[in-house]
N, C-alpha and C positions, 0 to 999 in steps of 0.2 A: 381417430383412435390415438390415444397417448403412448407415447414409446417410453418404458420404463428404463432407468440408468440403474440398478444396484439400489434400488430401493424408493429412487425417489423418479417421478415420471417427466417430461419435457414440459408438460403443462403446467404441473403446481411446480417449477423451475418457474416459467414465465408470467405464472399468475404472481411470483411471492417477489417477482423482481416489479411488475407492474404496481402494485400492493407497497411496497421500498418507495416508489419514486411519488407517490400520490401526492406526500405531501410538501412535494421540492421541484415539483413540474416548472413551478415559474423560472428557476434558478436553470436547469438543464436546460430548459426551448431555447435561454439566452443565448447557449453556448454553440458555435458551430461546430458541426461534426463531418466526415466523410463519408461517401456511402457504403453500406456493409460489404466486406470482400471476404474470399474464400483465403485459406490457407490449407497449411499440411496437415490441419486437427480438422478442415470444414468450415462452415460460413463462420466471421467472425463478427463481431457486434462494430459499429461505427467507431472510430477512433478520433479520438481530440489532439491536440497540441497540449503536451505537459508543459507548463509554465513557460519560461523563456528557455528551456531547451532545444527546438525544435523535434524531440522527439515525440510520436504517437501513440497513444494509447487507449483500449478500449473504454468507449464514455463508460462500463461501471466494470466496477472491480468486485472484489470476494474477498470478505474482510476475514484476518484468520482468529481473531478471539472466540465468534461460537465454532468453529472447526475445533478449536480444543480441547470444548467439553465435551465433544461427542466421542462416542469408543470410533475403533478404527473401521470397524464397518460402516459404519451410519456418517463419519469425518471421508471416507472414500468414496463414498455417494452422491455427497455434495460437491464434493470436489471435479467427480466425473460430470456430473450435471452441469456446472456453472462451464468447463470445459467445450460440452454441449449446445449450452446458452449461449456460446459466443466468446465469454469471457476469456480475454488474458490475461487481467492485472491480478496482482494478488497477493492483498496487504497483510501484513502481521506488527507486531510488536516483542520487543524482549519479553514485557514482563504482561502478556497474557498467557494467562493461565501457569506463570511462573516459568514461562520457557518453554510449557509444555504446546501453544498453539506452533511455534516454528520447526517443533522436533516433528508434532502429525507432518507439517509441511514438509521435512528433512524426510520423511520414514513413505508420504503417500502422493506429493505432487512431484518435487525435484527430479527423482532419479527417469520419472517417465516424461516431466514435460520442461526440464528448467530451458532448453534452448525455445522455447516457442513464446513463452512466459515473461513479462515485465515483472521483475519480483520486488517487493518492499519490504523492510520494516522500518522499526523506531527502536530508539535509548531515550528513558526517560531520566539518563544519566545526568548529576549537576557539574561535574566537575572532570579533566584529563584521563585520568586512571581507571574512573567508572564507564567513561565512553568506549575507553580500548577495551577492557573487558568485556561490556556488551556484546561490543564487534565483534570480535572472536568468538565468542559465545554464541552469537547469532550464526555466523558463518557454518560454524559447527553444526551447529543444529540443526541449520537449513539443509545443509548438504552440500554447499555449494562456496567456491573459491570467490564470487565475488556477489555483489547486489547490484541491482539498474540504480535503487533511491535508498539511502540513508537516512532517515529522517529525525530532526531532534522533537523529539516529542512531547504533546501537552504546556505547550509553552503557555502560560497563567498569564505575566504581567509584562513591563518596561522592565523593572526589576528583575523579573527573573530572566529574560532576554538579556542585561548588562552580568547577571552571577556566571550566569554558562561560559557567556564570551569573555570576562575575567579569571573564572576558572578555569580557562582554556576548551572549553568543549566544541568551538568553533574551531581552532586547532587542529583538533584531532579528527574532526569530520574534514576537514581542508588535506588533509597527511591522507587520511584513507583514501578520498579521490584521486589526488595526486598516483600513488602507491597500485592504483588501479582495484584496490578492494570494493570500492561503491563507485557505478560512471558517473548517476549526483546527487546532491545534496539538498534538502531542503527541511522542513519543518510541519506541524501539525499545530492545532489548538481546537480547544472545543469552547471556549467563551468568548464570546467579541472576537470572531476570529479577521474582522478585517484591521481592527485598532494595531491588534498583534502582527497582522502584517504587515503593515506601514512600519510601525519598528523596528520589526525585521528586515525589510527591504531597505531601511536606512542603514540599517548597522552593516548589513552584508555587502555593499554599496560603498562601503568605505571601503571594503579590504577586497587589494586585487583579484585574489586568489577565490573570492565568490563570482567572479562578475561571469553569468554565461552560465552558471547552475542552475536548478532547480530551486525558485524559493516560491513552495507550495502553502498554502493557507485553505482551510476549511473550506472558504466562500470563495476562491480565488481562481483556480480555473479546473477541476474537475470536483468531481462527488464519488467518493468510496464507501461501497454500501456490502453494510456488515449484516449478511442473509442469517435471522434465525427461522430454523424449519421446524414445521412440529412432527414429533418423534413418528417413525414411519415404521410398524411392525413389518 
């Protein structure tokens, strides 16, 4: 028998996480994980090693772009479910849904679970002033005085990895660490993401103040998977 969450039940949770990974199995088996443990929420799903940090986190996350589009019933559903499912991580971006995926997070995850919770997002900011603004603007809207990961997000080329880091946007992610608003930092890409890592890991590799951060890449050592549900009357 399925135990229903607020609209959505434990099974199609686990069938649409099963369904997510089908076509990435080779990429996951690679990775080693720990064995599932209980917490203060109930059992949790295996956890990985994020990048060179040593810190842990659940193999899949809850991406927050479709939680934006959903109204706040059906966005609190999901959110209890993956909770449910195991899940702790739990990604966003500034500019999904215009702000509007971190404010559901700020309005329906934060105030009930930010201490249990690895929380992410991204700036898809080029340049100092658009990064600090993000930040602020994220924090806001999350709810929340700092983030676990910061990330610079959709990194395209070589090129646009040297624009950021001469417009200072590695900077200002380096200042927030520091400052204790984000504990790391790392990065995102959706095309060649290993090319784009190698670049990244050279360039952040020069500068002291990266060494011992998070520099995450697509293919690099976890997989965050962005659940869309179909609409559940």
């Amino acid at each position: 028998m399925s135990v229903q969450t607020n609209g959505f039940t434990r099974r199609q949770f686990l069938c649409g996480l099963a369904a997510s990974l089908a076509s990435s199995s080779a990429c996951v088996e690679s990775v080693l994980a720990d064995e599932p443990v209980s917490d203060q929420l109930g059992q949790a799903l295996p956890r990985r090693l994020l990048g060179r940090t040593g810190e842990k986190v659940t193999m899949l996350g809850l991406g927050g772009f479709h939680v934006g589009s959903l109204n706040d019933r059906k966005a609190q559903a999901l959110i209890e479910a993956a909770i449910e499912g195991g899940i702790r991580f739990f990604d966003n971006a500034q500019q999904y849904q215009r702000g509007g995926s971190e404010a559901k997070y700020g309005r329906l995850l934060t105030p009930k679970y930010r201490e249990h919770i690895f929380l992410m997002t991204k700036s898809l900011a080029r340049d100092a002033d658009g990064a600090r603004r993000d930040l602020e603007g994220s924090l806001r809207r999350l709810r929340t005085d700092h983030l676990d990961l910061w990330q610079m997000h959709s990194v395209e080329s070589p090129a646009d990895v040297e624009g950021r880091q001469r417009d200072g946007v590695f900077q200002v992610m380096e200042e927030a660490k520091k400052s204790g608003k984000t504990r790391y930092i790392g990065f995102s890409g959706h095309r060649t993401p290993l090319r784009k890592c190698l670049v990244l890991t050279d360039a952040v590799d020069k500068a002291d103040d990266w060494a011992g951060s998070a520099v995450i890449g697509a293919a690099v050592s976890r997989l965050v998977i962005a659940f869309h549900w179909k609409q559940v009357s």
